[in-house]
N, C-alpha and C positions, 0 to 999 in steps of 0.2 A: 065644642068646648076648647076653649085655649089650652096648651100646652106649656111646660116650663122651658125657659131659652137659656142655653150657657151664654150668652153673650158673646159667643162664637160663631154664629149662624146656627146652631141647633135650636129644637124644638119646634111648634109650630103655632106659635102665638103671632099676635099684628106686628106687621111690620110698618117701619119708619122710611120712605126712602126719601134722601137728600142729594141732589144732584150741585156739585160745585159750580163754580163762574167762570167767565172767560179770562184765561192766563192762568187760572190756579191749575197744580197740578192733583190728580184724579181721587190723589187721600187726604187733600185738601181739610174736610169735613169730617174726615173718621176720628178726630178729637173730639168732638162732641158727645159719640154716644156713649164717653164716658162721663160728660158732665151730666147728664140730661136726666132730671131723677124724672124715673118714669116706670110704671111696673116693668115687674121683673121679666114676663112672658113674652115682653115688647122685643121685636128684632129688628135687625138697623139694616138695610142696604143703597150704600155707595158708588153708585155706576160713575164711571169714567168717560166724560168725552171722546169722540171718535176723533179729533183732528188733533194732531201734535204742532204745537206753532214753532218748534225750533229752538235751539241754542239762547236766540233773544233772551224766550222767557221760562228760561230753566226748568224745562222738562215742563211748562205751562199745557194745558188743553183748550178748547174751544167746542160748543156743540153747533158753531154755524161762526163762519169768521164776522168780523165785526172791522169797519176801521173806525179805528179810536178817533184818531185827528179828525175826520169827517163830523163825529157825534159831537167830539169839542165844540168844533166850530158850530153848530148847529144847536148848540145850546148856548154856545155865548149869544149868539144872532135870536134867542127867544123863541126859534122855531119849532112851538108845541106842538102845533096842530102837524105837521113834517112829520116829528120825531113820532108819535104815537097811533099814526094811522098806516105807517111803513110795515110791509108785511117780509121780513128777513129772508136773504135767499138762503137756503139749508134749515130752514126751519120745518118743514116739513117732513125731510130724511130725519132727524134728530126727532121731532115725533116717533116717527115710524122707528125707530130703534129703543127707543124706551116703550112702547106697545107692544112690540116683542118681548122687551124685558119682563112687563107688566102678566104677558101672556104666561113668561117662564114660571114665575114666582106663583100664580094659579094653579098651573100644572104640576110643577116640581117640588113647593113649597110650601102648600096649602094655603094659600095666601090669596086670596082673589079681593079683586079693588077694593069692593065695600070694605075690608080689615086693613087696608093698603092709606096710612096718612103719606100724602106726596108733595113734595118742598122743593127748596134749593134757594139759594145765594144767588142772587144778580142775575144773569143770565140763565143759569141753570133755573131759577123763581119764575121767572117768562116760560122757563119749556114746562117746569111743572104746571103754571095755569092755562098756557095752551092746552096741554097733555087734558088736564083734570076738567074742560071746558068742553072738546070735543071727545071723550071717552062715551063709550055704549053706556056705564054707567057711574054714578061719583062715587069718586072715592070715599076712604072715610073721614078725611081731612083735608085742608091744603093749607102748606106754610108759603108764606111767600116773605124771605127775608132779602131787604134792602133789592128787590124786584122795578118793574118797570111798566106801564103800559106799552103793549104794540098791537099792531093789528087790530085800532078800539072798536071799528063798525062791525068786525065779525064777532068779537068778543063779547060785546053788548049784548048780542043779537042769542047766543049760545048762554048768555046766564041766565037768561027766562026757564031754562031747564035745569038750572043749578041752585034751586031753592033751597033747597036742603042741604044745601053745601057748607057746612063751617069751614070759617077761615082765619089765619093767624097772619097778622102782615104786620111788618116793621120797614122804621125807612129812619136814618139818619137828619137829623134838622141842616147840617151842613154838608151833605152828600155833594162830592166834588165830580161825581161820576153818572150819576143818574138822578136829576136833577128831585127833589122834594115834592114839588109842589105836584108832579106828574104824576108820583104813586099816593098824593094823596087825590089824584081825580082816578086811578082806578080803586082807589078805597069806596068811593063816592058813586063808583058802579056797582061795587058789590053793596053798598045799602041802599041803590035804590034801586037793585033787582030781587031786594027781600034776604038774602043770604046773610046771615049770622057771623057777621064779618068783626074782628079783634082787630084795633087798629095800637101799634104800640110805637110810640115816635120815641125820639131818642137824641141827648147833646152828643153829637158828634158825627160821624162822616158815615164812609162805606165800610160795613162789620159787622159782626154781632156781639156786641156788649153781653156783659152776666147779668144784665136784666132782662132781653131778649131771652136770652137761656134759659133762665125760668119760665118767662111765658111762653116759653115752647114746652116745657116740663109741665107744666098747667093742662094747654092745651093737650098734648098728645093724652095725657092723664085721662082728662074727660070723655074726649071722639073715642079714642079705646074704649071705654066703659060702657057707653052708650049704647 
């Protein structure tokens, strides 16, 4: 039975976890779980990236570095098939550090996966479908906002066991940063691997709009309940 949550990390009801994007800094995301109407039992946790990118990007983080200018270029150049079949170096370490996470919040916090919806922003969106694709078992949700396809032929291959997987996914119609049409071909994997996939587009770039914000207040609503 769920427990009541001060919205301070007490109690022992589902948890929400959201992992930020590459350059934000690690509290990035902790505004939200004051918009988010969502029962009240619901508990929010915020992991921080492991890599500090420096002065640059004012106290910015990263879960696996990225060069920007390289993606740039490689999306002006059209190169899909390049950009979504790349398998990220530190992608792997940045798993293994959220599994641990994942392990704490079972152990510590009564919380184990199935109660556990797991998200993120942009990069962080990638590590949580990595994470929520090769887990022993799903979660009880996955957000994936303004996210990306990578690593597609292992991906594919891993949602044959992800049926039951609801999913929330958002993307920008003018994303200047991870191009549209890309995470509407991993939208297009998760319906034609059966998964219960929410697809919510949007005027405007890389964010999350307060229409977004509801359908994530929708979403966690339901997968909680269920």
């Amino acid at each position: 039975m769920a427990g009541g949550s001060d919205r301070e990390g007490g109690g022992s009801g589902p948890v929400v976890v959201l992992m930020h994007g590459f350059g934000a800094p690690g509290a990035d995301l902790v505004p939200l779980f004051r918009q988010l109407s969502v029962p009240a039992d619901v508990r929010f946790v915020f992991p921080e990236a492991p890599l500090a990118l420096g002065p640059g990007y004012g106290g910015g983080r990263a879960w696996w570095m990225i060069d920007i200018e390289a993606l740039q270029q490689a999306v002006m150049r059209g190169q899909r098939d390049e950009l979504v079949q790349r398998l990220p170096e530190g992608l792997g370490e940045a798993r293994a550090l959220v599994n641990g996470m994942l392990e704490a919040l079972a152990k510590d916090h009564q919380a184990p996966l199935g109660r556990i919806v797991l998200g993120g922003f942009s990069q962080g969106a990638m590590l949580a479908t990595d994470v929520a694709l090769r887990a022993p078992e799903a979660p009880a949700g996955l957000v994936v906002l303004s996210g990306s396809l990578i690593t597609e032929a292992e991906w594919r291959g891993l949602l044959a066991k992800r049926t039951a997987l609801p999913v929330l996914q958002s993307h920008g119609r003018t994303d200047p940063i991870l191009p549209f049409d890309i995470a509407q071909r991993l939208h297009r994997h998760f319906v034609d691997a059966g998964l219960d996939a929410r697809w919510v587009e949007f005027n405007g770039g890389h964010g999350i709009p307060n229409g977004v914000v509801d359908a994530i207040s929708e979403f966690v609503g339901r997968v909680v309940s269920d």
